[in-house]
Residue, then its C-alpha position, 0 to 999 in steps of 0.5 A: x446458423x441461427x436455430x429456426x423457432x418452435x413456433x417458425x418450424x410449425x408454421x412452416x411445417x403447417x404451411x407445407x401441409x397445407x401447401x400439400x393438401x391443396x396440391x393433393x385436392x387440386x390434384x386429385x379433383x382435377x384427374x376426377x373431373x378429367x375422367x367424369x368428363x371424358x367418360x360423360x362425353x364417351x356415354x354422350x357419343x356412343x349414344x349418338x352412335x346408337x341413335x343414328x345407326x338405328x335411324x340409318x338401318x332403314x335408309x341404308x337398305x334402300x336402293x338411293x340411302x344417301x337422300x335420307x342419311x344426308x339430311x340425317x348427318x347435316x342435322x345430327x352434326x348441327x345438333x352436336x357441335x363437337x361432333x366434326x364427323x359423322x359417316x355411315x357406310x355400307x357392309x362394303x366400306x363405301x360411304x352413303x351418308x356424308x355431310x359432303x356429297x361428293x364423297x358419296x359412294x367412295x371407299x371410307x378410310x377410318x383416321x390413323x394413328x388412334x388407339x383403342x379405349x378400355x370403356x368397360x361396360x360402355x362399348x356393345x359387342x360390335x362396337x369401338x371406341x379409339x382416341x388420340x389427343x386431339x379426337x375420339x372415334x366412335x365405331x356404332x355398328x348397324x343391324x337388321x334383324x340382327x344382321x350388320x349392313x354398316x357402321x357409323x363412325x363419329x369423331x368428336x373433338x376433346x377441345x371442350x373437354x380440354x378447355x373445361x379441365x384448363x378451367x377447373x386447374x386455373x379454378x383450383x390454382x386460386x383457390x390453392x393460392x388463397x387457402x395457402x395464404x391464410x395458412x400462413x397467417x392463421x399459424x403464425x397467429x394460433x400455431x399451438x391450436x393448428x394441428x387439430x383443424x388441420x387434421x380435419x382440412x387434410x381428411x376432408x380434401x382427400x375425401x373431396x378429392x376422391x369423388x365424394x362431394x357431399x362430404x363437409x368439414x368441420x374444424x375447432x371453432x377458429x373463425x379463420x380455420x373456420x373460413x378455410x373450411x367453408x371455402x373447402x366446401x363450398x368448392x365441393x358443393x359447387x362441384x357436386x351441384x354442377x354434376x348433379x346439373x350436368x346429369x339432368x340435362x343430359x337426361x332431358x336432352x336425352x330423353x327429347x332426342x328419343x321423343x324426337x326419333x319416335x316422332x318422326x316415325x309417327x308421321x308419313x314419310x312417304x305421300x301416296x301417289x296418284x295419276x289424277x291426284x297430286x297430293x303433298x303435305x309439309x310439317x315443321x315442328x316449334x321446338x324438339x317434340x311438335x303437337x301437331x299430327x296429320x295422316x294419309x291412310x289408303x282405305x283401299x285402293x280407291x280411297x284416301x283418308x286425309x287426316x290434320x290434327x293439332x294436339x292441345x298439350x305440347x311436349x311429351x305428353x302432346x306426344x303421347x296424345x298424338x300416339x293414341x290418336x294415329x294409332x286409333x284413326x288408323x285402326x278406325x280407317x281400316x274398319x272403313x268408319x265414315x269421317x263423322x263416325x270416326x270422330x264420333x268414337x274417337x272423341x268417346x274413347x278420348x273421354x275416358x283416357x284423356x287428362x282434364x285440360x287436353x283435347x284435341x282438333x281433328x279434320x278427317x276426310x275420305x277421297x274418292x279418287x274415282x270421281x274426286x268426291x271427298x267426304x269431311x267432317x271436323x271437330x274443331x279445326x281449322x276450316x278446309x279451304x278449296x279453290x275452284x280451279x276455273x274460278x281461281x277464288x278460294x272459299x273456307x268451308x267452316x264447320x261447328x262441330x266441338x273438340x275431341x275429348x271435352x264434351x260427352x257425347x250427346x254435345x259434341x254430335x250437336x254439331x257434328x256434320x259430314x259435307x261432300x264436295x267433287x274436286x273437279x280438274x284444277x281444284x285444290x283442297x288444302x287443309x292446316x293447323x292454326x300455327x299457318x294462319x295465326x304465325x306472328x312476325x316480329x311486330x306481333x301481326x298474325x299471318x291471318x286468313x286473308x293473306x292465306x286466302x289471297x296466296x291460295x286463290x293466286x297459286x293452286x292452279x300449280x297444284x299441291x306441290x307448288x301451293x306448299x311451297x308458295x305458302x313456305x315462301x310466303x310465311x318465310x318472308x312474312x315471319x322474318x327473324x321471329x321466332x316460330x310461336x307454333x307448329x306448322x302442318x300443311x296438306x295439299x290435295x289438286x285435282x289433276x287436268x281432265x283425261x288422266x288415266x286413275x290408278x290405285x294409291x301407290x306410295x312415294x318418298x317424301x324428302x325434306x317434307x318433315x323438319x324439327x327445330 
């Protein structure tokens, strides 16, 4: 048998090193990725988990939890595609949200067969992650003071995690195939030199393959080599660019969920209710975290204070804008400020706290519900519109006063006026933000105040509810497949038919009046 050549036997040896080294990095990057994927998605979903349960723990003590957790399921599943299921029960293991309705109250069977996932430092006490080749369930308790009154059980399908790592072999495989072929040409041309380079290519990989991807190798200066090198790290920073991508937008989307959940909680979930007063109010929010803001504070058992305003600033710090507006008009409400003296002080204080550039539209009014008199003032909004019930002709009631948090305070009382009108039965009040009158449809029209005005006069003789949902409709149709430009804010105020017995403000729950995009 004819003796291999020095020269063949290094490049063979340089080939089956290569070989390895790609085999080695191929290996070991694509376990890496296997792992900070799966472990990202565990992350992801018990902080799902987390964030139902604490939006479940309210609801689940209710007498009927399943009208709020339901829409609660639908929105979270519709959010998280991976996510095929999401159930919370009771302390009793009886379902009370469900996408499906009709399993409703039935006894809850987790999925068998799953085995239990050493996710050190991830898992809270209470909680449980198990998996089996095709899911991941997720076990979220829920508390009250402390106290369990359910769990949250989510699974999520590991299809996009395992088509992802598919991704990155076949990714590897051809890299490995070119970095192959050109170790074989290079040694066959500068074997004598190759052992050096390789050294270098060989303790890279590992280090790449390893996790540690802002490393990069350096070779002799052999263009070919060279080129191996670059195509080595241009791999790693690839990978550690899409890491770092992945990290922050899953810290954005994070960080909006939350701004999500504390939105929600600043607006009304609940509208009062009155025996000769039928109030309702609608609020659909552009994008994650909405501008708009509206109220509905029981100064007293005879009196409510309406409140509709829209924050300049949109995002997290309209957010925060908004926080500081609910939490000072309720505050002024409760120290029974008339309406031009709330806005008076607010406008003061957001002086000296505001940033340059944000302000704020607000309309504040104080209902009677003695003798259906409502005191209002304005600072920039939207005009209130009323229509006269025997008349059936609506009529805006436009106001001068100036935006919160622009001018001082000797300008922005100039215009600054109270107004009193007496709802009598069948009026209707209706107050909104300018995302109503100024929403576009795809050719660029605005809605407009006409086409309001014309819905109005035509149906606020069906009260407040049926004038909310006349005006949805009416804007559903007019919008089409625009997309919505603006946040949406509608309040409603109908003076009920003669002879209805008064009674003090009392609250009740309001379903599917808050939505998100």
């Amino acid at each position: 048998m004819k003796a291999i050549s020095l020269k063949m036997q290094i490049v063979l040896l340089e080939t089956l090193v290569i070989a390895g080294m790609v085999a080695a990095v191929s290996w070991t990057v694509i376990t890496n990725e296997k792992k900070m994927l799966m472990a990202e998605s565990l992350e992801r979903l018990v902080l799902e988990g987390r964030n139902l349960a604490l939006s479940s723990a309210k609801p689940l003590l209710h007498e009927d939890p399943e009208f709020e957790l339901h829409p609660l399921v639908i929105r979270a599943q519709e959010a998280e595609t991976d996510i095929i299921s999401i159930v919370v029960v009771d302390r009793k293991g009886l379902i009370k949200g469900h996408r499906d309705v009709l399993l409703i109250d039935r006894s809850y069977e987790p999925v068998a067969g799953l085995r239990g996932v050493a996710a050190t430092g991830l898992a809270q006490s209470g909680e449980e992650i198990r998996e089996n080749d095709e899911i991941i369930e997720v076990k979220i308790p829920i508390t009250d003071q402390g106290e369990p009154i359910g769990f949250v059980y989510l699974e999520y399908a590991k299809a996009e995690v395992l088509e992802a790592i598919s991704l990155i072999k076949a990714r590897m495989f051809r890299i490995g195939i070119l970095a192959l072929g050109f170790g074989v040409v290079f040694s066959l041309m500068l074997a004598p030199q190759i052992t050096r380079p390789v050294r270098a290519l060989t303790k890279g990989a590992e280090a790449i393959g390893q996790g540690r991807l802002d490393t990069r190798i350096e070779v002799a200066p052999i263009t070919e080599l060279q080129t191996l090198a670059k195509t080595f790290n241009g791999m790693a920073q690839s990978l550690e660019e899409n890491q770092k991508s992945l990290v922050e937008q899953e810290r954005i989307r994070s960080e909006l969920a939350i701004a999500h959940e504390i939105q929600a909680t600043l607006l009304p979930t609940r509208l009062p209710r009155l025996d000769n007063f039928e109030v309702d109010a609608y609020y659909h929010s552009a994008s994650e975290v909405g501008g708009d803001y509206y109220d509905l504070v029981p100064v007293d058992e005879n009196h409510l204070m309406i409140v509709i305003g829209d924050v300049a600033g949109k995002g997290v710090p309209g957010l925060v804008i908004m926080a500081m507006v609910r939490v000072l008009v309720r505050a002024l409400a409760q120290s029974r400020e008339e309406p031009a003296t709330l806005l008076r002080h607010l406008n003061v204080l957001f002086r000296k706290d505001i940033k340059r550039n944000m302000f704020v539209t607000l309309s504040c009014g104080i209902l009677d519900v003695r003798d259906g008199s409502l005191v209002f003032a304005n600072a920039g909004h939207m005009p209130p519109i009323i229509c006269r019930g025997a008349r059936r002709a609506a009529e805006a009631l436009p106001t001068k006063a100036k935006p919160i948090g622009i001018f001082p305070d000797e300008i922005f009382c100039r215009g600054l006026e109270e107004h009193r009108v007496t709802l009598g039965p069948g009026d209707c009040v209706l107050q909104y933000t300018d995302g109503l009158s100024e929403m576009r449809n795809a050719d660029g029209e605005e809605y407009g105040i006409e086409r309001l005005m014309k819905v109005v006069a035509d149906e606020a003789s069906g009260g407040a509810r049926h004038l909310v949902s006349e005006l949805r409709k009416s804007l559903g149709s007019f919008r089409g497949d625009a997309p919505q430009s603006d946040d949406l804010t509608i309040v409603a105020i109908n003076a009920m038919p003669s002879g209805a017995r008064h009674a003090p403000i009392e609250r009740i729950e309001q379903p599917d009046r808050i939505a998100f995009e």
